[in-house]
N, C-alpha and C positions, 0 to 999 in steps of 0.2 A: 628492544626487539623491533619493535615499529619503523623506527631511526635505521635497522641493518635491514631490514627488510628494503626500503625507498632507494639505500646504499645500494643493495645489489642488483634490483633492477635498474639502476642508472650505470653499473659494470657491467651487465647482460644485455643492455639494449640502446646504454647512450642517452637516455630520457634522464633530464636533471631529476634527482633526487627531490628536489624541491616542486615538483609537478607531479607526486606518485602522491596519489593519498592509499593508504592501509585500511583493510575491511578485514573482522575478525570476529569469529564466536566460538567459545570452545569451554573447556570447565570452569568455571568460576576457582578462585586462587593457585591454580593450576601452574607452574611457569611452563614458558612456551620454548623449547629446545628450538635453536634457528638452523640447527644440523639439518636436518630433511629438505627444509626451506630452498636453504642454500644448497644442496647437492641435487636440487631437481631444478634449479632456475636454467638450466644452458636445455632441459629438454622441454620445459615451459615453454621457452623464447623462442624454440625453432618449431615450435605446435603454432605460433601465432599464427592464424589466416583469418582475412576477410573473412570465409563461413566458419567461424568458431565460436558461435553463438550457444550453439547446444552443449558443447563442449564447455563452455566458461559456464551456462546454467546448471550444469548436471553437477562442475565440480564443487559449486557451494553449496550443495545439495547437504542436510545431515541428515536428521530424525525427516526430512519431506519425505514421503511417498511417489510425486508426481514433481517433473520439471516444471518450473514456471518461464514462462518466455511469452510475448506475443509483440505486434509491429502494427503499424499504421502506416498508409501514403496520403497525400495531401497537397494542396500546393496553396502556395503563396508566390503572388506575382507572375503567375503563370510557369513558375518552375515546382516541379515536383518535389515532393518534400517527404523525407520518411523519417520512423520513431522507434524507435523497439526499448527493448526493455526485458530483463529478469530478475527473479527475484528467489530467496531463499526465506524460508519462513515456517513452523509451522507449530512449534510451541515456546513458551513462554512468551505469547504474543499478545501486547496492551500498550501498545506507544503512549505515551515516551519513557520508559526506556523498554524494547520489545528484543529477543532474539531474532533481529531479521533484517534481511541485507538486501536491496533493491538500485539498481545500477539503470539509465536508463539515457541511452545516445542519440542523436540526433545529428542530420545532416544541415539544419537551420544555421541559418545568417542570423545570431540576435546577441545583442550586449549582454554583457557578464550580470549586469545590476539587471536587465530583466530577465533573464534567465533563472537567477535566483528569485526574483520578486515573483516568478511565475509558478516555482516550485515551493516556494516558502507559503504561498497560499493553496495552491491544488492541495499540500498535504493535511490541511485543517480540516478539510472535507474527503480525505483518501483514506490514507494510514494511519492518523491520527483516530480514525474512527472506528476502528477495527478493533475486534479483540476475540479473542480463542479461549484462552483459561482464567483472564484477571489476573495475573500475574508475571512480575518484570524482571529484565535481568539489567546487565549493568550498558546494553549497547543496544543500538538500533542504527541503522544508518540507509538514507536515502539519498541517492546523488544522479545529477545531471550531468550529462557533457556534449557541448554543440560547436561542430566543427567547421560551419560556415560551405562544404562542400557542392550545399542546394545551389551556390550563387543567385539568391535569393536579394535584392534588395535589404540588405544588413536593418533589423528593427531594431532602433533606438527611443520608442515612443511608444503609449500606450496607446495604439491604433489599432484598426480592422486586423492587421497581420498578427497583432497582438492573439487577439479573440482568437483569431484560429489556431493559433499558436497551443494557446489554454486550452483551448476544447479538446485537441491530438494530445496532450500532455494528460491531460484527463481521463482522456480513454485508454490511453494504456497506464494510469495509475489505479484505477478503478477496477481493469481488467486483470489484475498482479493480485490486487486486496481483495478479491473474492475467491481467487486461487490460494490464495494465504488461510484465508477464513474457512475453507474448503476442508482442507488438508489439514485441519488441526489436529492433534496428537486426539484418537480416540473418539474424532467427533462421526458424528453419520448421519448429520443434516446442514446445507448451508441457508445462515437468517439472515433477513433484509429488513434492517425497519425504516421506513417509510415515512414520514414527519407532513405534513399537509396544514396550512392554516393557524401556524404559530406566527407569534405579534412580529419577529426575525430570525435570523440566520442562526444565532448565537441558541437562543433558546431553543431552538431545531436539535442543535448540535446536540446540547445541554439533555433533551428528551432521548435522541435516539441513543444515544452513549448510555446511558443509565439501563435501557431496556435489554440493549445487545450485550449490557454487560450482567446483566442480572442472574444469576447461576438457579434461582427457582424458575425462572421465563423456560434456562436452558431446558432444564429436566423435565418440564411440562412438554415442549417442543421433541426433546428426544421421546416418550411415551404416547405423545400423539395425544394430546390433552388441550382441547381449546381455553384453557386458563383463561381467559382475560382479565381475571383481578390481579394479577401478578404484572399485565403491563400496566394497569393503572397503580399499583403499588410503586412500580418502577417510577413512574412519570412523579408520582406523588416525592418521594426521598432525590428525585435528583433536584431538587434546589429550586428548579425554575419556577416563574411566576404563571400558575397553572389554572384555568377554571374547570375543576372536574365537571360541573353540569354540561359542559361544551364537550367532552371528549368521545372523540366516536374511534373503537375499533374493530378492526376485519384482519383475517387471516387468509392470505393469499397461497395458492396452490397451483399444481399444474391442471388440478382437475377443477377448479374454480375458486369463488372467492366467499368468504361467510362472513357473514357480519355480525360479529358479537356483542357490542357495547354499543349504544347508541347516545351523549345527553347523558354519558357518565352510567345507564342501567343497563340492564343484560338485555340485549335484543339477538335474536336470532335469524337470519335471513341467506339465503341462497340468492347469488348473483348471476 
């Protein structure tokens, strides 16, 4: 199905078949009839336009509630630079493997190997970190594509153009994964956990995943319960190399910040 699908946008548009990748969610063992596919490709192809962003966001839309889409300018080299990005997402979300589909283009000048070297790491810290229900399906997929259009000084090195490069690719990965998290089937709070003063990156990782994955954190969260033995539970079962006497938590809000754990004990404090 994959293989006629690529087939017929390269009859409908000319684009080698072998430069079409397939993005796809739908029932599990389900087969997928490619009739529909095929009999709406010649009205797909003549929808395309430059502003057909809401339109591409809206159609991968399933169980979402709200459109995901947002953009960025920037420049490198004194040429202007833009990013956008949408994404579909909004249950059975727990990368790797998650229901959720994320597309994101640019007009950047930059090599194929840092492009992926750029994306292959923003997601260890993006999407990778996310999760809605704890529960997976058989796809997830997240993809780049840069078209060189900025006429930008083409980056082939991990240099300053680089950096900026990460930072705009970041803001709209980070900006898609709280929209995802947002919108999860049933949910009606979005959480952020926060990591401070771990020995590295990895055990960062390692703490906050375990937390935001915790389904007793959730339930305390949705009842409006400042739990705090439930993130030290959390912290405790995920693996990492922890000094609970070191551990201080706070729950952050619009209307302020409380500080529940201080040194591993219960402290109470308005910030």
């Amino acid at each position: 199905i994959a293989e006629n699908m690529c087939a017929l946008v390269e009859k409908h548009t000319g684009i080698s078949a072998k430069d079409v990748i397939v993005a796809s969610t739908g029932v599990i063992g389900q087969p997928l009839d490619i009739s529909p596919i095929a009999n709406g490709m010649e009205e797909l192809v003549s929808g395309l336009n430059q502003n057909g962003s809401v339109d591409a966001a809206t159609a991968i839309m399933t169980t979402d509630t709200v459109l995901k889409e947002c953009a960025v300018a920037f420049t490198i080299n004194g040429k202007e630079c833009k990013m956008g990005g949408i994404a579909k997402g909004s249950g059975m979300i727990h990368p790797n493997m998650a229901t959720m589909l994320v597309f994101v283009t640019t007009d950047v000048s930059i090599s194929s190997e840092l492009l992926k070297k750029a994306l292959s790491a923003d997601v260890l810290d993006s999407f990778n970190m996310i999760s809605v229900d704890g529960d997976t399906s058989t796809n997830d997929m997240v993809s780049v594509i840069a078209n060189g259009m900025a006429e930008n000084k083409e980056i082939t090195e991990e240099n300053e153009d680089f950096e900026i490069f990460k930072k705009a690719l970041a803001s709209i990965t980070c900006k898609l994964c709280r929209m995802i998290a947002k919108d999860g089937e049933g949910a009606t709070k979005l959480l952020e956990c926060n990591v401070k003063g771990a020995k590295d990156t990895e055990t960062a990782r390692v703490v906050a995943k375990s937390v935001v994955c915790s389904s007793l954190l959730k339930a305390a969260m949705f009842g409006a319960d400042a739990n705090w033995g439930r993130v030290l539970c959390a912290i405790g079962y995920s693996g990492a190399d922890v000094d609970v006497t070191k551990v201080d938590v706070s729950f952050e809000s619009s209307v302020g910040t409380i500080k529940v754990c201080e040194n591993g004990a219960g402290k109470w404090r308005f910030a």
